[in-house]
C-alpha beads as a LAMMPS data file, in Angstrom:
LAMMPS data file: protein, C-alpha beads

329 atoms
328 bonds

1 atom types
1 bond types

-500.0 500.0 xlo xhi
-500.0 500.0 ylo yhi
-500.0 500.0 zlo zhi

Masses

1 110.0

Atoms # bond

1 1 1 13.145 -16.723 -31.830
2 1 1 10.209 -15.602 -30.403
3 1 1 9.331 -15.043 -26.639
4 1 1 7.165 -17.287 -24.917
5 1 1 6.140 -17.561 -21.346
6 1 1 5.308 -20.305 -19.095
7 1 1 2.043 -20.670 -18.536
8 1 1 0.682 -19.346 -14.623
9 1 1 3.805 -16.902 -14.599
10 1 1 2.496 -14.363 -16.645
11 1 1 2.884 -10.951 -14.411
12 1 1 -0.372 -9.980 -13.366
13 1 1 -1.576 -6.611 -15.026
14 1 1 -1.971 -3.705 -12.700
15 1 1 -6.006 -2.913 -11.956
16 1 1 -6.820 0.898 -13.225
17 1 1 -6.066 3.279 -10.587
18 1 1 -9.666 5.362 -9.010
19 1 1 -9.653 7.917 -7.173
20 1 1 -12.593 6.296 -5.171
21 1 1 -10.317 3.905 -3.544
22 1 1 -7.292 6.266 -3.426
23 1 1 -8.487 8.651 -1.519
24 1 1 -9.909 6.455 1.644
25 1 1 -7.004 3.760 1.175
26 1 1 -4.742 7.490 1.712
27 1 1 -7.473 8.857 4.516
28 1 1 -7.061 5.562 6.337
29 1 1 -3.468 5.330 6.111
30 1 1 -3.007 8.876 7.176
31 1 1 -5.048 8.546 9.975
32 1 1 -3.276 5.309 11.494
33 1 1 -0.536 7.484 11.876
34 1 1 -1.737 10.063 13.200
35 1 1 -3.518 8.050 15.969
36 1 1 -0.418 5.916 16.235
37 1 1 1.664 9.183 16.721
38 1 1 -0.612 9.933 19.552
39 1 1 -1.237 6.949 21.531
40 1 1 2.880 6.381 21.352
41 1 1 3.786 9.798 23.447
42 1 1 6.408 8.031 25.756
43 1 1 8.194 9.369 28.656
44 1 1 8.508 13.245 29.361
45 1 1 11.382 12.578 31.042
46 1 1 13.331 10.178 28.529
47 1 1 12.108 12.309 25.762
48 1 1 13.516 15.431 27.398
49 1 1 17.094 13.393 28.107
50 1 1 16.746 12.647 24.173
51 1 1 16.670 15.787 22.971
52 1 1 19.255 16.916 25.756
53 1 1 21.544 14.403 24.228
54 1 1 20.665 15.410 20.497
55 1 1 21.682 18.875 21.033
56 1 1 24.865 18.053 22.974
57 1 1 26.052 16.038 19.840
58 1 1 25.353 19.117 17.580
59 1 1 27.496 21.096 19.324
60 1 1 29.574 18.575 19.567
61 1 1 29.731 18.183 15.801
62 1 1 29.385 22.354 15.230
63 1 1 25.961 21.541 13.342
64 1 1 24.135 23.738 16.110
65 1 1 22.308 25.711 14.050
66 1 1 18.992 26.246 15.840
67 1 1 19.932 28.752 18.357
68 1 1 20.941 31.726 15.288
69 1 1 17.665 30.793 12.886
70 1 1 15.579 30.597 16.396
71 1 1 16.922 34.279 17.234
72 1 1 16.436 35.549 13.867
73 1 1 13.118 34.358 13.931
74 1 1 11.838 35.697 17.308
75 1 1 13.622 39.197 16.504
76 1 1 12.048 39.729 13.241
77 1 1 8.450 38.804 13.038
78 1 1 8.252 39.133 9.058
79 1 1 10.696 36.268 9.109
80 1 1 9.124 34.358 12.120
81 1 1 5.036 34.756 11.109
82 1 1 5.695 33.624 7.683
83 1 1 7.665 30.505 8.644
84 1 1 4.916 29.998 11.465
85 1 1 2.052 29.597 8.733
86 1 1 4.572 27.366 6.395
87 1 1 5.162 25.337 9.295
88 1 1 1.585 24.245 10.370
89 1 1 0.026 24.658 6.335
90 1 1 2.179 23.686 3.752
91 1 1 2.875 19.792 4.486
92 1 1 -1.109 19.756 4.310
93 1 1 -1.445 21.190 1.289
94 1 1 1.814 20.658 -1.079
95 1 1 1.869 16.780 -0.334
96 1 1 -1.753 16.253 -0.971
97 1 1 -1.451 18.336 -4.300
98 1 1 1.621 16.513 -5.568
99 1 1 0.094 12.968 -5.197
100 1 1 -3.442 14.443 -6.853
101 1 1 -1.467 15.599 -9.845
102 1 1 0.679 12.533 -10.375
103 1 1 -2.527 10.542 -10.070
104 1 1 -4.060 12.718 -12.692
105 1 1 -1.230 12.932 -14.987
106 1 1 1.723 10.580 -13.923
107 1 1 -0.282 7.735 -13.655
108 1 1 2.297 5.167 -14.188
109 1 1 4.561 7.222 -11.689
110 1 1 1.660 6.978 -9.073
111 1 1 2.027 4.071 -7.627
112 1 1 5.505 3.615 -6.802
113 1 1 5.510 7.683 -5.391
114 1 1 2.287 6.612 -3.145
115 1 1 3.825 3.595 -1.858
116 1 1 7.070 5.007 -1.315
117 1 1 5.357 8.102 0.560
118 1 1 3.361 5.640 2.729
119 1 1 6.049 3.183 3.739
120 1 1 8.239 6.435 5.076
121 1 1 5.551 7.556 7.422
122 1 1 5.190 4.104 8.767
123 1 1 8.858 3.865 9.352
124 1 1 8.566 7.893 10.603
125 1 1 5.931 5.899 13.156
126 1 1 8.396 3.567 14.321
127 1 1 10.706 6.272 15.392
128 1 1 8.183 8.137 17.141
129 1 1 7.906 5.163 19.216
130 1 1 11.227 3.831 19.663
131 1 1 12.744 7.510 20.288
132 1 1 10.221 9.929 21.943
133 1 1 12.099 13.576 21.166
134 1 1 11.534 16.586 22.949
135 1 1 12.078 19.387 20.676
136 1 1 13.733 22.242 21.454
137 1 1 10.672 25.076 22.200
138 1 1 9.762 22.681 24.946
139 1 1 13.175 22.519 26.435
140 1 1 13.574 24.562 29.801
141 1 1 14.316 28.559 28.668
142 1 1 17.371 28.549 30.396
143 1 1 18.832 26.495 26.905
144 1 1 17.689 29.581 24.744
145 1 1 14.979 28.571 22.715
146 1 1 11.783 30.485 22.127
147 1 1 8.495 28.880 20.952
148 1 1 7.985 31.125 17.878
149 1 1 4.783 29.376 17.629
150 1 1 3.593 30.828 20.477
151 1 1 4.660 34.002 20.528
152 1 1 2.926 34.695 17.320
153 1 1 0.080 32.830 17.446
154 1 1 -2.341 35.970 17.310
155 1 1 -1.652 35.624 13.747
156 1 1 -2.539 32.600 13.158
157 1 1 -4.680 29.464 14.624
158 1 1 -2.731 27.485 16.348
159 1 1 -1.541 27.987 19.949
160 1 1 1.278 26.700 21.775
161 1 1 1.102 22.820 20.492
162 1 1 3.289 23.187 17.609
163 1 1 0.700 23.443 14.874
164 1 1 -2.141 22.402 16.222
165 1 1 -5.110 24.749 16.681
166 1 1 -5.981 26.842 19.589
167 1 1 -7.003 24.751 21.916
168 1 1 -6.449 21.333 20.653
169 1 1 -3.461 20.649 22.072
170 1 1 -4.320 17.650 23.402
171 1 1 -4.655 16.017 20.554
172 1 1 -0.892 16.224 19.171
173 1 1 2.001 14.406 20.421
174 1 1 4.183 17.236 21.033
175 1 1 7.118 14.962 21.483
176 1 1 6.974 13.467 18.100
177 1 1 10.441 15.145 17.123
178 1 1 12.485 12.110 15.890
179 1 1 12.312 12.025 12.933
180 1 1 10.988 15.416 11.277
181 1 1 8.563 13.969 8.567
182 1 1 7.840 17.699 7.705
183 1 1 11.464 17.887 6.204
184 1 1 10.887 13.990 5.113
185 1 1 7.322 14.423 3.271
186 1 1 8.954 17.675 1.863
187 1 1 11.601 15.738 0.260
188 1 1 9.711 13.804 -1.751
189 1 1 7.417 16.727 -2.642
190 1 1 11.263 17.709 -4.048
191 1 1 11.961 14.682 -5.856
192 1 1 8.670 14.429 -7.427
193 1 1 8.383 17.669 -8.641
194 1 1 12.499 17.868 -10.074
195 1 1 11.522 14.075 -11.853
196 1 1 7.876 15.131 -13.828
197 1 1 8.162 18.633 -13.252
198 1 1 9.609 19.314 -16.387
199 1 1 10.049 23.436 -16.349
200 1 1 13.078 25.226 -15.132
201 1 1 10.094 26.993 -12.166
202 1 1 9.170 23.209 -10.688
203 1 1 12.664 22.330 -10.651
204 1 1 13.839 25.446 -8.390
205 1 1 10.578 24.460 -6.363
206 1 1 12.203 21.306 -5.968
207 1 1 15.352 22.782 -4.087
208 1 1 13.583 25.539 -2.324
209 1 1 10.904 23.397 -0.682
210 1 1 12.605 21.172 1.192
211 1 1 14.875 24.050 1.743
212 1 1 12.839 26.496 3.062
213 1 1 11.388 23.615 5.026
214 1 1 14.841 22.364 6.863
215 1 1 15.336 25.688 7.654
216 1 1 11.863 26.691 9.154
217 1 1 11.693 23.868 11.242
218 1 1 14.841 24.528 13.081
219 1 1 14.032 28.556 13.543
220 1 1 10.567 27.634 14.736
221 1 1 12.445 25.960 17.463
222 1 1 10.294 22.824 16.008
223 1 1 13.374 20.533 15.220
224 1 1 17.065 19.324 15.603
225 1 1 18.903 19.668 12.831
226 1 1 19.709 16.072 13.321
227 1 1 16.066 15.372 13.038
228 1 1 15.942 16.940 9.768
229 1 1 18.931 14.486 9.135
230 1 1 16.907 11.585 10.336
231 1 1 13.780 12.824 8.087
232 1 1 15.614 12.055 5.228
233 1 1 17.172 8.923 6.299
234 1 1 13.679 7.599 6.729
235 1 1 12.743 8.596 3.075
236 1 1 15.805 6.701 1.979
237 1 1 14.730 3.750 3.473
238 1 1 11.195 3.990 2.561
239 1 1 12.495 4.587 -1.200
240 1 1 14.699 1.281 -0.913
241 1 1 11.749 -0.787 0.687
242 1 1 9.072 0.369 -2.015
243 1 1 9.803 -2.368 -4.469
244 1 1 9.357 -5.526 -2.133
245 1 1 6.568 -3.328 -1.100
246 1 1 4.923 -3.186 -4.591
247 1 1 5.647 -6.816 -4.965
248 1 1 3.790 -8.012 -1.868
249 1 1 0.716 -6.181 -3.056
250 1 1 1.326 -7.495 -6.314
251 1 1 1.079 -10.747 -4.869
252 1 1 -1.743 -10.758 -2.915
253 1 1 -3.300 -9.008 -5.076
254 1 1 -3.144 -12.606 -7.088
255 1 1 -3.478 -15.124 -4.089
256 1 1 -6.542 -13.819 -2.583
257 1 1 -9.419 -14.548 -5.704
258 1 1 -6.588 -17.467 -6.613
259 1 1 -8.192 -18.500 -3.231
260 1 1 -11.901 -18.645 -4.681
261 1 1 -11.431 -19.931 -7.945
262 1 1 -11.065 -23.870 -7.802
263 1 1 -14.440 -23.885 -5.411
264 1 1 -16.032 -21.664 -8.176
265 1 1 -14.924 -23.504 -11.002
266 1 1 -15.863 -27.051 -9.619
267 1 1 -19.334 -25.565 -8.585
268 1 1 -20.030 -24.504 -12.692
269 1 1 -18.196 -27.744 -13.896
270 1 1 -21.029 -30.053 -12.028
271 1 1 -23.792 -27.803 -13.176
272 1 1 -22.869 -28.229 -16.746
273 1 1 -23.579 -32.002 -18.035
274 1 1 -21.009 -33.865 -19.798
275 1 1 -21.107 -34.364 -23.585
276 1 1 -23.341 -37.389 -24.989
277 1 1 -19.620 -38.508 -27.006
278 1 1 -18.235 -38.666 -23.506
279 1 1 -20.861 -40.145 -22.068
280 1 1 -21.162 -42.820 -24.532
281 1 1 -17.451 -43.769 -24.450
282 1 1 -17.283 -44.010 -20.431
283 1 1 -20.607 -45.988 -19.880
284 1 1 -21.756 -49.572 -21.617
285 1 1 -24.241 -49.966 -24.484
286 1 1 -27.399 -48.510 -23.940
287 1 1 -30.159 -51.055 -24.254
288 1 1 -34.134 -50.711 -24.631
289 1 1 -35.674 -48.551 -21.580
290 1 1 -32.268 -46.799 -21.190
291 1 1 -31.107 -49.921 -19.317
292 1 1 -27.353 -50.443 -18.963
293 1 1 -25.567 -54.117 -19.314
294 1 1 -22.117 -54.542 -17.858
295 1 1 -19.781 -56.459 -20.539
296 1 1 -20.381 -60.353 -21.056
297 1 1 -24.174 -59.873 -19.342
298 1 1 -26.954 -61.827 -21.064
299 1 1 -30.669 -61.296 -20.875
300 1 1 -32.798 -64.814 -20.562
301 1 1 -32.641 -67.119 -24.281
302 1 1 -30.784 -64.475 -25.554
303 1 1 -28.815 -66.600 -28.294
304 1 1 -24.993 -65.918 -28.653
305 1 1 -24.070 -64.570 -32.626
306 1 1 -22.706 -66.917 -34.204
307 1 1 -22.444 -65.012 -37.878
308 1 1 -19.552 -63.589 -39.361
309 1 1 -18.913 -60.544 -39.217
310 1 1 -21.435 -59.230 -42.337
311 1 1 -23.571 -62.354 -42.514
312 1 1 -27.012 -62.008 -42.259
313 1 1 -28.882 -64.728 -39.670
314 1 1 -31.290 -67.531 -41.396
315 1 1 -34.764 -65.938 -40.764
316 1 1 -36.270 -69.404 -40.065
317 1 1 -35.209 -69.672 -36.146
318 1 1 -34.591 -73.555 -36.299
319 1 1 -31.123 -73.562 -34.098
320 1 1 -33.377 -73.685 -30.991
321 1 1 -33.034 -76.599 -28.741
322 1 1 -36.371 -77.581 -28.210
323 1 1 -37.280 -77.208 -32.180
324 1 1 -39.927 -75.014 -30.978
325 1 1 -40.297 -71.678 -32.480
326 1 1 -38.765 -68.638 -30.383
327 1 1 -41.413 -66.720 -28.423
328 1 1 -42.060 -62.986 -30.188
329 1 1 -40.754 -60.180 -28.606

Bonds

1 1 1 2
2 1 2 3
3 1 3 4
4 1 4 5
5 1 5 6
6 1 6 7
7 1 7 8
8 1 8 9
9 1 9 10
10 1 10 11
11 1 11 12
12 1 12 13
13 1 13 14
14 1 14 15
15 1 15 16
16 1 16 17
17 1 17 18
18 1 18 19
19 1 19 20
20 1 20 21
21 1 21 22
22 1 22 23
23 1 23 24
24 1 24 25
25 1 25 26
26 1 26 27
27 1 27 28
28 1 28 29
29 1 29 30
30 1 30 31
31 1 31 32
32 1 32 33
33 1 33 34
34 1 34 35
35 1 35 36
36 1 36 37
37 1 37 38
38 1 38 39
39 1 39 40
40 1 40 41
41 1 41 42
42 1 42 43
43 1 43 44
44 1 44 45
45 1 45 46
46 1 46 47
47 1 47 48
48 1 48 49
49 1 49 50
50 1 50 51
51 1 51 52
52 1 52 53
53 1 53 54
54 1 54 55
55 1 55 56
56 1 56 57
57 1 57 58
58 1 58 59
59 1 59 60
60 1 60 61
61 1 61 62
62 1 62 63
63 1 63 64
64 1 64 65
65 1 65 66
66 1 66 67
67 1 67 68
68 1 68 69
69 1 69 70
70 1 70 71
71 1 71 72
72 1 72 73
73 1 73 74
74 1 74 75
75 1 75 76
76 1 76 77
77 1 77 78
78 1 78 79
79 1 79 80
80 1 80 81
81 1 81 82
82 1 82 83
83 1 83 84
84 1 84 85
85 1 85 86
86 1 86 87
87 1 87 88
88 1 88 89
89 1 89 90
90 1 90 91
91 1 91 92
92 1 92 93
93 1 93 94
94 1 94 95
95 1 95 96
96 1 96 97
97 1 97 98
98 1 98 99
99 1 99 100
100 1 100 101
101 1 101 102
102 1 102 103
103 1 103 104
104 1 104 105
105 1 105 106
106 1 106 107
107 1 107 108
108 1 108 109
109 1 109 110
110 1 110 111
111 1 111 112
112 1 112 113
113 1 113 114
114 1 114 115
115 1 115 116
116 1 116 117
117 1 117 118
118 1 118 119
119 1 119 120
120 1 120 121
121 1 121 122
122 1 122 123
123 1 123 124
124 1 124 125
125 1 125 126
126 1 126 127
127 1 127 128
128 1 128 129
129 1 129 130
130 1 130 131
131 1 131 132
132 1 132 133
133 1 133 134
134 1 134 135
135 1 135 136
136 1 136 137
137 1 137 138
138 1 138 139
139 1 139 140
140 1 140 141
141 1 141 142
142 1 142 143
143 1 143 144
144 1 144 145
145 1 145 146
146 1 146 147
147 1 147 148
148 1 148 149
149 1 149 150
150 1 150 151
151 1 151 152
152 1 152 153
153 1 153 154
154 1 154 155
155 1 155 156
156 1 156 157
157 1 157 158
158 1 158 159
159 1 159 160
160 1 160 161
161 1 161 162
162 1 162 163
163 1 163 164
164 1 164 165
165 1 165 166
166 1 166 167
167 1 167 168
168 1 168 169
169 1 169 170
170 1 170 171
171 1 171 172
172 1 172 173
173 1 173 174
174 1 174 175
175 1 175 176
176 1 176 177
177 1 177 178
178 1 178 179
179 1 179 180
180 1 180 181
181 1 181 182
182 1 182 183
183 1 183 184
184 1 184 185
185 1 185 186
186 1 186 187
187 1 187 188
188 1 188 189
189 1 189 190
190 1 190 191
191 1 191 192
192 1 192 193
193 1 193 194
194 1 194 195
195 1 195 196
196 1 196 197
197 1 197 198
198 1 198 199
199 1 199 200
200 1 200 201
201 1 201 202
202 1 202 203
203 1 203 204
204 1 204 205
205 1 205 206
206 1 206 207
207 1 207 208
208 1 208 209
209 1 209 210
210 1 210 211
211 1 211 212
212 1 212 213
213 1 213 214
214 1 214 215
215 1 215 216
216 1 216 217
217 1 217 218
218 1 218 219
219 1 219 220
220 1 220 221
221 1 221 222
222 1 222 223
223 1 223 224
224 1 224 225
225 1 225 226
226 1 226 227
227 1 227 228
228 1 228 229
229 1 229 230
230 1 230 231
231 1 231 232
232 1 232 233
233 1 233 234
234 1 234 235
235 1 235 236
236 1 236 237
237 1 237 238
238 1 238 239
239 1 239 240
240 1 240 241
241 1 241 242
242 1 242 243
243 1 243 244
244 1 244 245
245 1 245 246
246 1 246 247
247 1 247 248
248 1 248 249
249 1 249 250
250 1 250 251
251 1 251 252
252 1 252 253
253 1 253 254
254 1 254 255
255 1 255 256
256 1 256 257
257 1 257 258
258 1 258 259
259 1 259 260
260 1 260 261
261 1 261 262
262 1 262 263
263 1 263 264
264 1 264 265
265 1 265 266
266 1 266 267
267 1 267 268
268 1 268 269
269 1 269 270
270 1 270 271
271 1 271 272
272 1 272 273
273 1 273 274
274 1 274 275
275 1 275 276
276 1 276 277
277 1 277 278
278 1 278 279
279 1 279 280
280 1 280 281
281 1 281 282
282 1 282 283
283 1 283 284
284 1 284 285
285 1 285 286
286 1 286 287
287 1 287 288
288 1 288 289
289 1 289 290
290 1 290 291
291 1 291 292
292 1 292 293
293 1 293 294
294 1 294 295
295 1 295 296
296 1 296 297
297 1 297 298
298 1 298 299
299 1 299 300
300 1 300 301
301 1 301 302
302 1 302 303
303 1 303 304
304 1 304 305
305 1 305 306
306 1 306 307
307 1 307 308
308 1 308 309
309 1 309 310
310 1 310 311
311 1 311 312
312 1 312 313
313 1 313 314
314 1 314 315
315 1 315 316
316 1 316 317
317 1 317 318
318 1 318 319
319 1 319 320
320 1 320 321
321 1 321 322
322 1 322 323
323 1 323 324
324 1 324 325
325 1 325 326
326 1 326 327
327 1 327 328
328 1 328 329
């Protein structure tokens, strides 16, 4: 039997992707959060009792890492410069060249990896807010961290804001910690590259990356471990939220010229006249002059018909009251 579909639920087909509205719908998105990230810097004090309390449940738990990678990074500087520059480089430079080469050839993949990047952050945002984090290189020495950052940033060009450069500090919120969307965005650099990678090489790059990334942020003295946690529980969610996501856009994406249409369609119906059929079958005879006569309206001595239907009238007009001949018309 075949398959048909009602009529107005057809789903609407997707427009063709460009890169001229990808890259400033990504530009804008990217730098909402960044300014949101700013602008929501919180309490030094609360953020300091949060990481405090962050660190006390790691130990806690035995998942205190940080202190061992954050020695082993200060002690050996081939270790700690290297995982300095992947620190403040590689999230801007391995993200952005994933989603460029599933736009170029994963196109149907696109979409849905965009969307699902872009919901995370926001959610990353939301965290930022709710939880200001100090991380542990800005925690008082006496709790044994070292900002690798800046003790080796000769080699490099940031100072000692995390990875912003030399002498920009102020435009970072340092206490941004909660949750680590380096370990999140490196994640689903991970998962892209181990679905449409393809080779055996992009599939290890999938493991190491996000990795290599856990681990740097926690010898850097950047992150919690439990932030790391908390970067992929925001990925999660932002993977579970990207269909309704896709759907809303979907959605509007009909509404808004659904919006415009009727106005524009009764505008070009008025402008284009009606048949001369139709016109004829609404209206009443049309007489001499292009008058109109409603139905049962007589002119003056015009004489009712009172010949069968095919009978011709007697051309001698003697039916006349007065006898008198009718006047010409």
């Amino acid at each position: 039997m075949p398959h048909t579909e009602t009529p107005g639920t057809e789903a609407a087909p997707h427009p063709r992707l460009r890169w001229w509205t990808e890259l400033p719908l990504i530009v804008l998105v990217y730098a909402c959060y960044s300014a949101g990230r700013l602008l929501v810097r919180g309490d030094v004090s609360d953020a300091v009792d949060h990481g405090l309390a962050i660190l006390d449940i790691e130990k806690a738990l035995y998942l205190n890492a940080e202190h061992p990678l954050n020695r082993l990074f200060t002690r050996e500087p081939w270790i700690g410069v290297p995982a300095d520059f992947w620190y403040a480089s590689l999230h801007y430079v391995v993200t952005p060249a994933i989603l460029i080469w599933l736009f170029r050839s994963r196109a149907v993949r696109y979409r849905a990896a965009r969307t699902w990047l872009m919901t995370s952050t926001f959610i990353g945002l939301i965290g930022f807010t709710l939880l200001p984090t100090c991380p542990p290189r800005l925690l008082d020495a006496g709790h044994g961290f070292v900002d690798t950052m800046a003790q080796y940033s000769s080699y490099g060009w940031w100072g000692g804001a995390a990875s912003a450069p030399r002498g920009m500090g102020g435009m970072t919120n340092q206490y941004a910690a909660m949750p680590s969307l380096h370990v999140g965005w490196a994640l689903w650099c991970g998962v892209m590259l181990w679905r449409h990678g393809g080779t055996r090489t992009a599939k290890v790059a999938a493991v190491v990356y996000p990795l290599g990334t856990t681990i740097v942020v926690m010898g850097t003295a950047n992150h919690y471990f439990l932030d790391a946690v908390a970067g992929a529980a925001v990925m999660g969610a932002g993977l579970l939220l990207t269909p309704f996501v896709l759907r809303a856009a979907a959605r509007m994406r009909t509404r808004l010229p659904a919006r415009f249409a009727p106005a524009a369609a009764g505008s070009a119906n008025a402008a284009v006249p009606a048949p001369a059929s139709a016109r004829e079958g609404a209206g009443s005879a049309i007489v001499s002059g292009g008058c109109q006569t409603s139905a049962g309206e007589r002119f003056p001595r015009q004489r009712e018909q009172r010949f069968g239907a095919g009978a011709e009238p007697d051309p001698a007009p003697s039916d006349a009251g007065d006898e008198t001949p009718a006047p010409a018309r």
